[in-house]
C-alpha positions as CSV (number, residue, x, y, z in Angstrom):
1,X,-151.5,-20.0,94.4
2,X,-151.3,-17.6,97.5
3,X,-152.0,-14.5,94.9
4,X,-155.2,-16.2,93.6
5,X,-156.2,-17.0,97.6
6,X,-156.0,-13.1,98.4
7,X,-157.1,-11.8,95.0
8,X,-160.7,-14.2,95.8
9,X,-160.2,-13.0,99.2
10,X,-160.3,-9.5,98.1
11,X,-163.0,-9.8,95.9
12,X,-165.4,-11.4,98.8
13,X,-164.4,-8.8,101.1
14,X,-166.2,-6.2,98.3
15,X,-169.0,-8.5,97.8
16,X,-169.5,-8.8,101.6
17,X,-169.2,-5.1,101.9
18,X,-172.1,-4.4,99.3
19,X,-174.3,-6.7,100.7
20,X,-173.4,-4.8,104.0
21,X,-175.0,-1.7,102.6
22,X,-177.9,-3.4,101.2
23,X,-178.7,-4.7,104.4
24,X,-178.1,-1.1,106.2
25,X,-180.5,0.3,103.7
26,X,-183.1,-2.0,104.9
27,X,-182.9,-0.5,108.0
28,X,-182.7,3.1,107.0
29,X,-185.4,2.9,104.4
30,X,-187.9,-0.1,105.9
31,X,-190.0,1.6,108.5
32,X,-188.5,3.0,111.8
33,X,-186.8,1.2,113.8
34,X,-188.3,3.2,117.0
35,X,-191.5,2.7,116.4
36,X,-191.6,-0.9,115.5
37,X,-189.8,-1.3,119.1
38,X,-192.3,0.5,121.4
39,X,-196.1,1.1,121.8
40,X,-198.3,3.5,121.3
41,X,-198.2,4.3,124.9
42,X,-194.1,5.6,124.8
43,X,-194.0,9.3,125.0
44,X,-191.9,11.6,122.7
45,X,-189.0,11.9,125.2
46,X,-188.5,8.2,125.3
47,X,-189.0,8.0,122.0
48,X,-186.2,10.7,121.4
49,X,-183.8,8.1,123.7
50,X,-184.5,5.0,122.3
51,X,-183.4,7.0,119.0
52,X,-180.4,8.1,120.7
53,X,-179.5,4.7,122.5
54,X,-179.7,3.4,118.9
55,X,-177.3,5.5,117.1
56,X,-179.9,6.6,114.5
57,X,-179.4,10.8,115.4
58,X,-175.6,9.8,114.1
59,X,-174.1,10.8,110.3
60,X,-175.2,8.2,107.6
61,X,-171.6,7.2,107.3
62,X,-171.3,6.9,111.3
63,X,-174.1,4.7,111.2
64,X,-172.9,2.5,108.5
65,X,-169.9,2.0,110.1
66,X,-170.8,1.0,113.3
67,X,-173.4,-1.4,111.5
68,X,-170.0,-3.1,109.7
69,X,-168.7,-3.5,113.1
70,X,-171.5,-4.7,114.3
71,X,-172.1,-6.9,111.2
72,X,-168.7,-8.5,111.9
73,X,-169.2,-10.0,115.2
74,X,-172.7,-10.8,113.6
75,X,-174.5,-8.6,115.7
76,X,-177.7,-7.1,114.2
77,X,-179.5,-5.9,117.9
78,X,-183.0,-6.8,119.0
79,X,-185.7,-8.7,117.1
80,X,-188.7,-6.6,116.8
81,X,-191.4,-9.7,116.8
82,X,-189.6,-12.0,119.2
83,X,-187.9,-9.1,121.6
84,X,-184.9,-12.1,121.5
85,X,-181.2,-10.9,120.2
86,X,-181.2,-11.9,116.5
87,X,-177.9,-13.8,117.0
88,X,-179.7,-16.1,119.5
89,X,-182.8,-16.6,116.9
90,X,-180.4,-17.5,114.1
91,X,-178.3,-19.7,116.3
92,X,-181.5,-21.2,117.5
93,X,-182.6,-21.7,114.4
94,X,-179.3,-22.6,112.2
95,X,-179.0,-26.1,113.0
96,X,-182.6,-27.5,111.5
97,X,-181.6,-25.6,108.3
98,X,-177.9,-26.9,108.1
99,X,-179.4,-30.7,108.9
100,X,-181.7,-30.4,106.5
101,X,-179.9,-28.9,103.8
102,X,-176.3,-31.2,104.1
103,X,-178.8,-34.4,103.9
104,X,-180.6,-33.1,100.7
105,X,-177.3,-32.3,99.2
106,X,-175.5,-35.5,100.3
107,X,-178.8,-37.0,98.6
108,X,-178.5,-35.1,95.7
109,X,-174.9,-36.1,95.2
110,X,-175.3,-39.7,95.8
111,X,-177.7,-40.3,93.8
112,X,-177.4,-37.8,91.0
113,X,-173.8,-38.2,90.0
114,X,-174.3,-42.4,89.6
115,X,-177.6,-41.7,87.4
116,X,-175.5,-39.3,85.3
117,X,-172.9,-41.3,84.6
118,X,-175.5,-44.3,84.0
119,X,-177.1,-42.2,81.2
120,X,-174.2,-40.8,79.8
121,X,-172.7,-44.6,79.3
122,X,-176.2,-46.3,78.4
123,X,-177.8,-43.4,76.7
124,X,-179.8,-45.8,74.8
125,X,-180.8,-48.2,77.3
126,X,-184.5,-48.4,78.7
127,X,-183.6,-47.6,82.0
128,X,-181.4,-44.5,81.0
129,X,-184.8,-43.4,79.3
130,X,-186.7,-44.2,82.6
131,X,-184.3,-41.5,84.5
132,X,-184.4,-38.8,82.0
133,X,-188.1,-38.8,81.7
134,X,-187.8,-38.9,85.6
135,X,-185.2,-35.5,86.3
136,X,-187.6,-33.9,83.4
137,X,-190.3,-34.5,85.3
138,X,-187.8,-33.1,88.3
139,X,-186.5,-29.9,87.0
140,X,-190.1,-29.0,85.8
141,X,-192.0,-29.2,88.6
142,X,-191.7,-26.4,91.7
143,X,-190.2,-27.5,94.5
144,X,-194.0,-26.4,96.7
145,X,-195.7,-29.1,94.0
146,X,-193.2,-32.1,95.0
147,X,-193.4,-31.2,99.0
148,X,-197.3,-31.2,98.8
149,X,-197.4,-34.6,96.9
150,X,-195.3,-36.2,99.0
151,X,-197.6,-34.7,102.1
152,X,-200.9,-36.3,100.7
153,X,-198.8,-39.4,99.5
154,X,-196.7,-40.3,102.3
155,X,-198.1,-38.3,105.1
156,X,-201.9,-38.2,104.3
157,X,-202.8,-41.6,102.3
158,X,-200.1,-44.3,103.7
159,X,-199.8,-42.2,107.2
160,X,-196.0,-43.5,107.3
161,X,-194.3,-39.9,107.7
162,X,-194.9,-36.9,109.8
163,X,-196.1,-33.4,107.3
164,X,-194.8,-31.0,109.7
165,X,-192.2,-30.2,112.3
166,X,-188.9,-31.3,113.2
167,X,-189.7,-34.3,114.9
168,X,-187.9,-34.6,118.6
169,X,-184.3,-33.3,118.7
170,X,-181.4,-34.1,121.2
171,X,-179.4,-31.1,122.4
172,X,-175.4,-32.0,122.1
173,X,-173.1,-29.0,123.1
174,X,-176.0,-26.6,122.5
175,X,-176.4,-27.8,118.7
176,X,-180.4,-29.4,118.4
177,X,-179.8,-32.2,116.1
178,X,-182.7,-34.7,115.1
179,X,-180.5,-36.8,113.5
180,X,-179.9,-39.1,116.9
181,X,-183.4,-39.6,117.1
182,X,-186.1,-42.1,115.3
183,X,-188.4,-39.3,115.4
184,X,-186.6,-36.6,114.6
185,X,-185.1,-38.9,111.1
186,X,-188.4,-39.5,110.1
187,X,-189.2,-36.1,110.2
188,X,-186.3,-35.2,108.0
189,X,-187.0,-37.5,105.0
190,X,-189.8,-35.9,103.5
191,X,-188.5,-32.4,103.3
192,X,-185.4,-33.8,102.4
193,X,-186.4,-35.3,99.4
194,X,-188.2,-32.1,98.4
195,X,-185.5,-30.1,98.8
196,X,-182.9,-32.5,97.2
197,X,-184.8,-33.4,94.1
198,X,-184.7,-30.1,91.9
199,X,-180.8,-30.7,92.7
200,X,-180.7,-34.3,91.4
201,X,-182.7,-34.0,88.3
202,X,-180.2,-31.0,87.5
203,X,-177.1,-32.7,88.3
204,X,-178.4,-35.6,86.2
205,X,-178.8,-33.9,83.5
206,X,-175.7,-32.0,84.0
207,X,-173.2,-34.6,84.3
208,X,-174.6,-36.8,81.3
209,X,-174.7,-34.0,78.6
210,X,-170.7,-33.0,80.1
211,X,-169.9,-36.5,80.0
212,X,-171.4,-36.9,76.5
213,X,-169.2,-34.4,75.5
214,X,-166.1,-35.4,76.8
215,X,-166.7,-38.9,75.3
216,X,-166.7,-37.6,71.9
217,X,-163.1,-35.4,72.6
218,X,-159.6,-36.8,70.8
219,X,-158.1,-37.7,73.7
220,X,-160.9,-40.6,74.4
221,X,-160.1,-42.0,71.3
222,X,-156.3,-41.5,71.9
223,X,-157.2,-43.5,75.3
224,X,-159.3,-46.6,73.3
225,X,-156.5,-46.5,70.2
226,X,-154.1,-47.7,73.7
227,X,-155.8,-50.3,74.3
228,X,-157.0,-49.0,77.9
229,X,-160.3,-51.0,79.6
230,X,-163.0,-49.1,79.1
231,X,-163.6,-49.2,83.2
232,X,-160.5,-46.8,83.1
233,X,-161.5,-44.5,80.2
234,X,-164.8,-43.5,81.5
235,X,-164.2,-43.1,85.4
236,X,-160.5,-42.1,85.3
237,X,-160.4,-40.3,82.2
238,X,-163.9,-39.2,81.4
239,X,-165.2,-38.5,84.6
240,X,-162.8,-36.2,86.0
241,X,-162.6,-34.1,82.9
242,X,-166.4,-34.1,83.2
243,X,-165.8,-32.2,87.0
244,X,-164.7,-28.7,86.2
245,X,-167.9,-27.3,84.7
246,X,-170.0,-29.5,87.1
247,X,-167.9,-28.7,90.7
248,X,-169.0,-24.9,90.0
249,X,-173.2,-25.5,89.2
250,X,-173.1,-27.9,91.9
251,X,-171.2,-25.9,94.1
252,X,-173.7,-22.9,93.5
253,X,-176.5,-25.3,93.9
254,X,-175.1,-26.2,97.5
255,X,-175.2,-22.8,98.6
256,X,-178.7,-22.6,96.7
257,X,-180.2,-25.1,99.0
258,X,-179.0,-23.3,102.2
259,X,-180.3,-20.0,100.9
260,X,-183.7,-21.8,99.3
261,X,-184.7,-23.7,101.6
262,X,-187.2,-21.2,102.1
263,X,-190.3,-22.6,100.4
264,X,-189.5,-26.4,101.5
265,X,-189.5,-25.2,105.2
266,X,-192.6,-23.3,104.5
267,X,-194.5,-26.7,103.1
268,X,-193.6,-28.6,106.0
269,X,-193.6,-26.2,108.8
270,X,-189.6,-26.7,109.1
271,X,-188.1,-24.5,112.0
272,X,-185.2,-23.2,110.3
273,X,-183.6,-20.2,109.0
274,X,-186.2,-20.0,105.8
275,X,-189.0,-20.0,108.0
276,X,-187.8,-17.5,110.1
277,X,-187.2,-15.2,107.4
278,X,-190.6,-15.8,106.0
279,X,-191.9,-14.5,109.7
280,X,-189.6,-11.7,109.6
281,X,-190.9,-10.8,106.3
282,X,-194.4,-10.5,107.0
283,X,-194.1,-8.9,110.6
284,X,-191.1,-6.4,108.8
285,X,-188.9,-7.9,111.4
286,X,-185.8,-5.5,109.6
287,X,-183.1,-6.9,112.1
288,X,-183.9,-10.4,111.5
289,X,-183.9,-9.7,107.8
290,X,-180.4,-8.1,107.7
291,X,-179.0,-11.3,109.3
292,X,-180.2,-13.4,107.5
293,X,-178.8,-11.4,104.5
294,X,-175.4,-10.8,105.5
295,X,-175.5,-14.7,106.9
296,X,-176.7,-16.0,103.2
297,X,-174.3,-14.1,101.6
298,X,-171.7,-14.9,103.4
299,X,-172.5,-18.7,102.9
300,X,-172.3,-18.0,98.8
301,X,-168.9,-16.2,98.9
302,X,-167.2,-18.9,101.1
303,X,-168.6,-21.4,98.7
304,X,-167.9,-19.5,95.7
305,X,-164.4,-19.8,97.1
306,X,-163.8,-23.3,98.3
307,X,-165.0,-23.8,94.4
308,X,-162.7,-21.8,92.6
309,X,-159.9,-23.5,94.9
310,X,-161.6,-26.8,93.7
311,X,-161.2,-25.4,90.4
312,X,-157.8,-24.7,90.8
313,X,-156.8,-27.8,92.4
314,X,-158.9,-30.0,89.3
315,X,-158.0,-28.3,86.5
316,X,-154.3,-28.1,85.4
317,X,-154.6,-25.6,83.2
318,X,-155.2,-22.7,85.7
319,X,-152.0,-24.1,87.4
320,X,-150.4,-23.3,84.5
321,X,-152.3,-20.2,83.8
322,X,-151.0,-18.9,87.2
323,X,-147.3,-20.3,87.0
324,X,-146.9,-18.6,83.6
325,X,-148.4,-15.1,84.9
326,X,-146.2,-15.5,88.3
């Protein structure tokens, strides 16, 4: 167990560091640095300290260096656009996007793992039908689509939902949350749902067609030749076995809606992360960019571990895998 902990350990510390260089490229290959800091108006000599103050008259490998240090303490320097350190901007910003993402996943979950399950047991039954026409409908539409529907439905027509903003927030310990508000709740369900339906229809349909599967396997059969109530065959038998495959797509699809939640905070106006990055993308905010990066990044390796520990922990096999090789 400890070997496969520092083996996955080892391989996010190379992951991390390659993301590291992709980010340091942005800023050696994206414009200059100098002269998206000052005006028109700085002369050459001020110019030529900035440069030095910066570190960017230093060897490429000195330079990258001192970016992985500074990387580590998630330091990335001045924004460009908003003249604001960038670790204050994300930190600023972090808390809309974390709010909004854990209630579309918790959202997703709920909902998406009963519906499976439902299908997967009543495959034949109207209302099964009812929710597989609904996650195709789901999965097929972009996520911009749903959000803008929801606007002219909810927001527009019945006028029971706010289209933009975060609503009022209450600051707790410096974290802005809007969840100890009315109007900061209301604000949240629209983008919520848009961001947490592409992840229901897909976990739906994920978790019937695995559980499908796994009813048609020997040991099912084994389980109903027993005499065991059928209560127990599906949920303790059939349902956990369904887990593996689904803890790692829904795993990736957690960390998905972190690092997506671009185009739903777009739609509605959503002052997170995404819609600073969309900012720092059109005013070639570099700085802002490379945090959010290295900050996304590291978000899919931590994930990408807690769900092979998951895996680990779920599926004996690997524990036997590992006791064999050990």
């Amino acid at each position: 167990m400890i070997w496969f902990v520092i083996k996955r350990l080892l391989q996010s510390v190379v992951v991390m560091a390659v993301v590291a260089l992709i980010a340091f490229s942005m800023f050696r290959y994206l414009g200059d640095p100098v002269n998206q800091m000052v005006g028109v108006e700085t002369s050459i000599e001020q110019r030529e300290a900035l440069r030095e103050r910066l570190g960017l008259n230093e060897p490429v490998a000195v330079q990258f260096w001192l970016f992985l240090q500074r990387a580590a303490q998630f330091e990335f320097g001045i924004s460009y656009q908003h003249r604001k350190a960038v670790s204050s901007l994300i930190a600023e910003r972090l808390p809309a996007t974390l709010e909004l993402s854990a209630v579309s996943a918790l959202m997703a979950l709920l909902i998406g793992i009963p519906m499976g399950v439902y299908t997967a047991l009543r495959r034949d039954g109207f209302l099964a039908r009812i929710f597989m026409t609904l996650s195709l409908i789901g999965v097929s539409l972009p996520v911009f689509l749903i959000g803008i529907l929801l606007i002219l439905f909810f927001g527009v027509m019945l006028q029971w939902l706010p289209t933009f903003g975060r609503g009022a927030t209450v600051d707790i310990g410096g974290w802005s949350t809007g969840f100890l508000t009315a109007d900061g709740l209301r604000a949240l369900i629209l983008p919520a749902i848009t961001l947490a339906i592409f992840q229901m229809t897909l976990i739906v349909r994920l978790i019937r067609a695995e559980m499908l599967e796994v009813l048609r396997t020997d040991y099912i059969k084994f389980c109903k030749a027993r005499g065991l109530k059928t209560r127990a065959i599906h949920f303790r038998h059939a349902l956990k076995n369904t887990l593996v495959p689904v803890i790692t797509i829904v795993g990736l699809q957690l960390g998905s809606v972190i690092a997506f939640a671009i185009i739903t905070e777009s739609v509605f106006q959503w002052p997170g992360m995404g819609l600073l990055f969309i900012q720092a993308v059109t005013e070639v905010d570099i700085p802002v960019m490379a945090a959010y990066l290295m900050l996304i990044a590291f978000v899919f390796v931590v994930i990408n571990l807690v769900v092979d520990l998951l895996y680990y922990a779920v599926d004996p096999r690997l524990r036997v895998q590992a006791g064999a090789k050990g």
